[in-house]
C-alpha positions in Angstrom: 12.1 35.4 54.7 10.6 32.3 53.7 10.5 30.2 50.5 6.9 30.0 50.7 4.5 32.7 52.3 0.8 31.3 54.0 -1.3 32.8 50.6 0.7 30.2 48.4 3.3 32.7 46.8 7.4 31.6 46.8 9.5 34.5 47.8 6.4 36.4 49.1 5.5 37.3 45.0 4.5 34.2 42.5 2.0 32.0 43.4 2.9 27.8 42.7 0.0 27.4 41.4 0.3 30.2 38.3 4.3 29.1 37.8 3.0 25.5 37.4 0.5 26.0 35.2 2.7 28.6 33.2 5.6 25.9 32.8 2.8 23.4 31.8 1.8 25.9 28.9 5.2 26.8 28.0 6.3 23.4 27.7 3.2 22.6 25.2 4.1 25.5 22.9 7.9 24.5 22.8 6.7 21.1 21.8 4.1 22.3 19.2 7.3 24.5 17.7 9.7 21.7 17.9 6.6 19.5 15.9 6.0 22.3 13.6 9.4 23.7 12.7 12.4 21.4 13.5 10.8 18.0 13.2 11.5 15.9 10.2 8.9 13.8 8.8 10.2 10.7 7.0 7.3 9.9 4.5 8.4 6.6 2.4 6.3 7.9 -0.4 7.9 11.4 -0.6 12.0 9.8 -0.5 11.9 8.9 -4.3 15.1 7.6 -5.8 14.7 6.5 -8.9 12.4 5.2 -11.5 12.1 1.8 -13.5 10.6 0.3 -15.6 8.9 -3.1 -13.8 7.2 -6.2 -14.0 4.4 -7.0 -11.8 2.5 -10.3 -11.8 -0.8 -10.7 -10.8 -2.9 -13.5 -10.1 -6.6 -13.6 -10.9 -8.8 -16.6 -9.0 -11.7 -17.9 -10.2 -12.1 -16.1 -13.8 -15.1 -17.5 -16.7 -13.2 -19.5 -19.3 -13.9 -16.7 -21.3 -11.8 -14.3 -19.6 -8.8 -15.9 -21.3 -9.8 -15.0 -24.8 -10.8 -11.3 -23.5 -7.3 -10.2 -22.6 -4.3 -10.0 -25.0 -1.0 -8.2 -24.3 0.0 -5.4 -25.2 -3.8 -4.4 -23.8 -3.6 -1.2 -21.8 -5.2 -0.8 -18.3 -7.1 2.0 -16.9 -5.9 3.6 -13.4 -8.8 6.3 -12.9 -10.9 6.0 -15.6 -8.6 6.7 -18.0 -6.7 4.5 -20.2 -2.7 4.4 -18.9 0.9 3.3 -19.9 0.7 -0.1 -18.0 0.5 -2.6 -20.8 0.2 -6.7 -20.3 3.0 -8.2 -21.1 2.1 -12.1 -20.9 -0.4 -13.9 -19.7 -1.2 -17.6 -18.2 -4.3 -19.3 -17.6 -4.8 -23.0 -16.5 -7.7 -24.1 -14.8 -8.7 -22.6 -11.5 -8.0 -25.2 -8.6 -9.5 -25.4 -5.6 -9.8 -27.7 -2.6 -12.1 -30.8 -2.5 -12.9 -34.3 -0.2 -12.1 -37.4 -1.5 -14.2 -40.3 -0.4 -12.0 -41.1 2.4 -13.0 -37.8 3.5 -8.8 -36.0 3.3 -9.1 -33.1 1.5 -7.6 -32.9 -1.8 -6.5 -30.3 -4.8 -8.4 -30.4 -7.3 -9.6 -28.1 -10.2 -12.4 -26.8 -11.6 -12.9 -27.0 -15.5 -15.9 -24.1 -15.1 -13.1 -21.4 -14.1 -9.5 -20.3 -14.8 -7.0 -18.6 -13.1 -5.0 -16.4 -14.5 -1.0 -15.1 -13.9 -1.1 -11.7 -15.8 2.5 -9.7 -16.1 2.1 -6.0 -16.8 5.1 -3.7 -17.4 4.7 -0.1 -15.5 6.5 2.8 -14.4 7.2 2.8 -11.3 9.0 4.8 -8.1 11.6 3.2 -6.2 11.7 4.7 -2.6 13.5 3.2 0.3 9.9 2.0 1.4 9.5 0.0 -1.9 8.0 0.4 -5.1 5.7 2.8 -5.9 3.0 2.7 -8.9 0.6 5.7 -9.3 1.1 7.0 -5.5 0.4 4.2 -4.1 2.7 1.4 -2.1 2.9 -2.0 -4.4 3.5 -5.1 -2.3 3.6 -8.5 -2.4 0.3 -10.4 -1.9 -2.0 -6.8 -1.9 -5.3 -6.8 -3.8 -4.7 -4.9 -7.4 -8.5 -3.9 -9.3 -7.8 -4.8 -12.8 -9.1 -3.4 -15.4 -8.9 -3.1 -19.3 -11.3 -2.2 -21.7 -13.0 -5.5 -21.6 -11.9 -6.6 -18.3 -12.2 -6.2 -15.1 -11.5 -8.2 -12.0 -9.8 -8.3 -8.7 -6.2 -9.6 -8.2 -3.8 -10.3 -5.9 0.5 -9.1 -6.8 2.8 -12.3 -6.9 6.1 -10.6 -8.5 7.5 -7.5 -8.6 10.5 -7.7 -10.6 12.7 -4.3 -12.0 16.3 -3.6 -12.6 18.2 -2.8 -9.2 
């Protein structure tokens, strides 16, 4: 008796080309089970340890003069139109600088008395995961763009600091 008869079929019974494609489909359901029921997804966001109370400090470019009367601390921002528990703790403004050309034509610092940039320190709630800090769901890094907004305020910044207990 031979392995492989002339119609295709090993031992005279299953054809190679039906065994193949039934290992190929059982070997896609095992890995769909594996992926559905034994696999454990590590989501940074979900691995909360703590919270804390933090300081985060955000920089404003570029801001009217005017901007620096507008904002006072203990002002409350809004996260999703509504008004939240992050409140400004201290705030810095000097005038906003900016890069210029002398006359021997080497580029220089200098600053613009039309604009101010502003260092603004709020004081939030936040998550501490092993992926970082967390503030309203969301990942809070270093150097991200923040919208900021108050009541009177609004403007795009960039996170400087983020400081809590550890």
């Amino acid at each position: 008796m031979k392995l492989v008869d002339e119609k295709g079929r090993i031992f005279g019974k299953v054809n190679v080309i039906d065994l193949a494609l039934a290992l190929i489909v059982l070997v896609l359901v095992a890995g769909v089970g594996y992926k559905l029921f034994f696999q454990k997804e590590t989501n940074i966001l979900e691995e909360v340890k703590e919270e804390e109370n933090a300081d985060i400090t955000l920089y404003v470019k570029g801001c009217i003069p005017e901007s620096k009367e507008v904002l006072k601390k203990g002002d409350r921002l809004i996260v999703e139109n509504e008004i939240s528990d992050i409140k400004i703790v201290e705030i810095k403004a000097e005038d906003s600088r900016m890069i210029g050309v002398d006359e021997k034509g080497e580029a220089t610092v200098t600053t613009n008395p039309l604009a101010v940039d502003m260092y603004i320190t709020v004081r939030a709630k936040v998550e501490i995961s092993d992926g970082g800090v967390i503030l309203n769901g969301e990942k809070l890094k270093v150097n991200m763009d923040f919208q900021f907004e108050t009541v009177d305020f609004f403007g795009s910044a960039k996170v400087t600091e983020i400081s809590y207990e550890k």
